[in-house]
N, C-alpha and C positions, 0 to 999 in steps of 0.2 A: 621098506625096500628102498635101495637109494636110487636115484636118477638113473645109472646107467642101468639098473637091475631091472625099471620097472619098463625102458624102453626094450630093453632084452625081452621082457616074459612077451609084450606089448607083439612084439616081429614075430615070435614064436606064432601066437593065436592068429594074427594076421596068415600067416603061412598054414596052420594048421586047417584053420576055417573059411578062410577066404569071405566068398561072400555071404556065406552062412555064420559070421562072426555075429555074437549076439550079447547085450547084456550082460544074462547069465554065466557065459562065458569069461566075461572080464569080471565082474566078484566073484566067483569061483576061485580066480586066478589071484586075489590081492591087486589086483589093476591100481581099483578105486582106492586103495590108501595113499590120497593123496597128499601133501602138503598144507594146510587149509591156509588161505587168504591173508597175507597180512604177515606169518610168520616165518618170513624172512627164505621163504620158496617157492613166492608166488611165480615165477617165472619158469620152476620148475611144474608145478601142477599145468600151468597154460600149453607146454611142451604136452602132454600127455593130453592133453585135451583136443590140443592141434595133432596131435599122431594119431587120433582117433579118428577123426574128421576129416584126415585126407583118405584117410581107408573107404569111410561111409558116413556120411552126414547124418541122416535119419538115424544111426547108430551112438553119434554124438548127443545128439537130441536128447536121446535116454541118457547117455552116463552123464551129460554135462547136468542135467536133470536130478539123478543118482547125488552125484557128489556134491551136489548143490544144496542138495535136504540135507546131507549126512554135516556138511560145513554150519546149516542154521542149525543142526540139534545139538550140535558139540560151542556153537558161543552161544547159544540160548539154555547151556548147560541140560541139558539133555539128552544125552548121549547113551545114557542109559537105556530109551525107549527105541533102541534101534535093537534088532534081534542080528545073532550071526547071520550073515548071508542074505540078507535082506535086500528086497531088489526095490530103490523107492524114487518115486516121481515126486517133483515140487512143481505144485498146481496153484498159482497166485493170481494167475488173471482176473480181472473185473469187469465182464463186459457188462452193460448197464441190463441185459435181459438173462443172466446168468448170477445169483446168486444163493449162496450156502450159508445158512442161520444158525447158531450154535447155541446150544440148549444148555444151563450147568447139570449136572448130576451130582454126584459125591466125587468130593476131591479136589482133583484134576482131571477126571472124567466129566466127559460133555458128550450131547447127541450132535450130530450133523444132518439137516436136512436144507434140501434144496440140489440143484443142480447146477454143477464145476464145467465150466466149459475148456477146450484148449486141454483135455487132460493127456498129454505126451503117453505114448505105452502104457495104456489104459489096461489093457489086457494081460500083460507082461509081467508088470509090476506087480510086489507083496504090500507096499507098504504105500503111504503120501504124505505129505508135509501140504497140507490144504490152506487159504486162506477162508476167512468166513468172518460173520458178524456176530457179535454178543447184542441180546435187548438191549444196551445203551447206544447201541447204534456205534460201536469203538472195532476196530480191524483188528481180527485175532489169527493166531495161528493153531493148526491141530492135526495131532499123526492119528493119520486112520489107518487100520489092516484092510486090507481089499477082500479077506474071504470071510466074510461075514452077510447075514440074510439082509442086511441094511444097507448093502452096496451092489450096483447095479449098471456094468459099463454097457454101452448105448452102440448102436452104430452111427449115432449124428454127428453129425459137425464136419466132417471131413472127406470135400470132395476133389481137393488139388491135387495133380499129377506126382507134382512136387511136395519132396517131404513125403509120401507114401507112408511107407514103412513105419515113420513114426506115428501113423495112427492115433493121431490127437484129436478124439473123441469126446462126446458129452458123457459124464460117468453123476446118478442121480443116486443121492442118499434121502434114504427115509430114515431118520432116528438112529442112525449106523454110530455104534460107539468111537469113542475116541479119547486121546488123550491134549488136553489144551499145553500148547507149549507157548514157554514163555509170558511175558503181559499184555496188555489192548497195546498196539501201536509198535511192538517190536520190529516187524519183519521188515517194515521199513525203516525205523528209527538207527539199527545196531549201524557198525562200521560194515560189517560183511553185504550190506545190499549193495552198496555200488560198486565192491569189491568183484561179489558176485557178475554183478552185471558186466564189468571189463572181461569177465573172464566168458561172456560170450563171444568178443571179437575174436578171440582167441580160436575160438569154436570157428564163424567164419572164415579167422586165417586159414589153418587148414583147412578147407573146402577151397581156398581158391588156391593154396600151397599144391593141395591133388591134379588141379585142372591143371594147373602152369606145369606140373611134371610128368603130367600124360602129354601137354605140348611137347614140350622136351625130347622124349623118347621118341617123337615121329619128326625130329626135326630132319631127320636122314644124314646124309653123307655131306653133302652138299647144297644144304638151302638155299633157296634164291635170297636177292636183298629184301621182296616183300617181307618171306616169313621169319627171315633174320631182326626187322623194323620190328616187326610182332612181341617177337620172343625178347627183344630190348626194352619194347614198352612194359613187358608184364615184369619184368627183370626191376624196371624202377618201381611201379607199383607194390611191390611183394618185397623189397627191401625198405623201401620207406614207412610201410603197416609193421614190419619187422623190429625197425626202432622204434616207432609209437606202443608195441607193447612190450621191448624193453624200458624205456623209460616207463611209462605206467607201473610195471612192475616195480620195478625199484623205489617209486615213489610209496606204492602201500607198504611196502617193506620196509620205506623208511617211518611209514605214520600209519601204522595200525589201525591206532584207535578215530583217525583224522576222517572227516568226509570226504570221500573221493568222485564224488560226484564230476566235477570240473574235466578231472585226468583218467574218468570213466566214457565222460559222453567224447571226448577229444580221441582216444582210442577208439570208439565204436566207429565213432565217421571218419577217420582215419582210413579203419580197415573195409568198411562199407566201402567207401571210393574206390579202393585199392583192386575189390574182389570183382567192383562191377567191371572197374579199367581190365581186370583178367582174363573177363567173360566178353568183353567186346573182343580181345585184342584174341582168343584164344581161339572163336571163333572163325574170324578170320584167318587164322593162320593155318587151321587146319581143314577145312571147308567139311563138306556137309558127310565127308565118310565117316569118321568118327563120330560123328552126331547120330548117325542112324545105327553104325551097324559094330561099335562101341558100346554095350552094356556099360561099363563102371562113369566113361567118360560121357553119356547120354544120360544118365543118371544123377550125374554129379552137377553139370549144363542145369537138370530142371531143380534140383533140388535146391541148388545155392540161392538163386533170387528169390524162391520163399521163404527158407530160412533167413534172408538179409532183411526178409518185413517185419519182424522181432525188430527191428529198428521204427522208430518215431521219425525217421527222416528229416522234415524239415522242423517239425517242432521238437526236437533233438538238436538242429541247428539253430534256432531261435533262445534256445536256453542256457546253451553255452555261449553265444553271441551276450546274452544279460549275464552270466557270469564274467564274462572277460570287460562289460563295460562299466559291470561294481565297482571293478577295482580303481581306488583313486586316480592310480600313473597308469603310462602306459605296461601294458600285462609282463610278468618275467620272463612269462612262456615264448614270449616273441623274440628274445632276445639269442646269439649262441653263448 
């Protein structure tokens, strides 16, 4: 489907379903065929990801989730272990009291036990692209089907106001089969991880693209200079995140197979600044009636600053700080 066609189907569903848009609804619809990373429309997929996210965040959560498995099993060639219409979370997290041990069986068949924490659409989902451990103690990856007696989504983990909807639950496998994709140490090793990861800010922009154009539509007739200052603050915030992931974009398009780590984290905190500067200034401008008696724009308010903790914040800025001060000279990136 090309760009304009998938923004076409993309308004359709938004109109159709409003705030009942769901998942299912977008692969149903070919949504998800997106672009994947790298090949020369990465800036087109991030479009679609940002038109998802201004709609509903906890809705992006799932697709950016969704196409994010479907991007690792097509460069981990595996593309085949995805079924038509297949609705799939990618669940990497590592918190130090959450862990999934991987057992071989025949093949490329393995068991999965232990318990996935952070698992997005736990309930929702057909499918998952898991991270987990083999006995050598080496980081694997492995698609598991969700309806099987060896998988078990939980009510835990998740008691933020924010992000609701995306229900990112503890889901515990006892011996639940699965298929191992790829080798020990891919999911982070390939080009697609920080590819991926840029293509979260993307997710953020839209969430604060929504807030800044529900400001918008209440700026009235005749705003004062406060809420005119507002509306110019978020005006520069929101085009300056706008170039950081055109530029980002272009750069994986230009180097595929390159690590993008550098023009990944520089993007995130780009758009992290951008979305907070939206939510100060957004608030402000339209005071407390939309906060309360606004469903989509009270929702979108609590939703953004959890969704913006998927950021590392300062130890995201301490890393690209050691990256920029590798470099012999001074950085290219500082230059026009």
């Amino acid at each position: 489907m090309s760009e304009p066609a998938l923004a076409d189907a993309l308004r359709q569903l938004q109109l159709r379903y409003g705030c009942d848009l769901a998942l299912k609804h977008l692969v149903d619809a070919g949504i998800d065929v997106l672009p994947k990373p790298g090949a020369g429309q990465t800036l087109a997929r991030w479009r679609v990801l940002a038109d998802v996210a201004a709609h509903d965040l906890s809705l992006v959560k799932l697709f950016e989730g969704h196409t994010d498995a479907l991007a690792i099993l097509a460069e981990l060639g595996a593309a085949s272990a995805a079924p038509a219409r297949a609705r799939w979370g990618t669940w990497c997290a590592e918190p130090p009291d959450a862990r999934v041990v991987l057992d071989a069986a025949e093949g490329h068949r393995v068991r999965l036990t232990g318990t996935k924490a952070w698992c997005s659409g736990a309930a929702s989902v057909s499918h998952a692209v898991v991270s987990c451990w083999n006995a050598a103690g080496e980081s694997c990856l492995a698609a598991v089907a969700m309806d099987q007696p060896g998988v078990r989504v939980t009510g835990n983990g998740w008691h933020a106001v924010g992000m609701a909807a995306s229900a990112s639950v503890d889901v515990r496998f006892d011996r639940a089969v699965a298929t191992q994709i790829g080798r020990p140490g891919d999911y982070v090793n390939r080009a697609g991880f920080w590819q991926g990861g840029a293509g979260i800010a993307a997710c953020w922009f839209g969430g604060a693209f929504g807030i800044a154009r529900a400001v918008h539509q209440r700026a009235g007739p005749a705003p004062d200079a406060h809420r005119l200052a507002h509306i110019g603050a978020i005006e520069v915030a929101l085009t300056a995140a706008a170039a950081q992931l055109r530029e980002a974009a272009a750069w994986i398009d230009r180097h595929p197979e390159d690590n993008a780590q550098r023009i990944a984290l520089r993007a995130r905190l780009a758009v992290e600044q951008a979305a907070n500067d939206v939510m100060h200034h957004a608030g402000r401008a339209v005071g407390a009636g939309p906060l309360c008696r606004d469903p989509y724009f009270a929702r979108a308010m609590a939703d953004l600053p959890v969704f913006l903790r998927q950021s590392h914040a300062e130890r995201d800025l301490a890393a690209l700080g050691q990256l920029a001060v590798n470099e012999k000279e001074e950085p290219s990136s500082w230059t026009l």
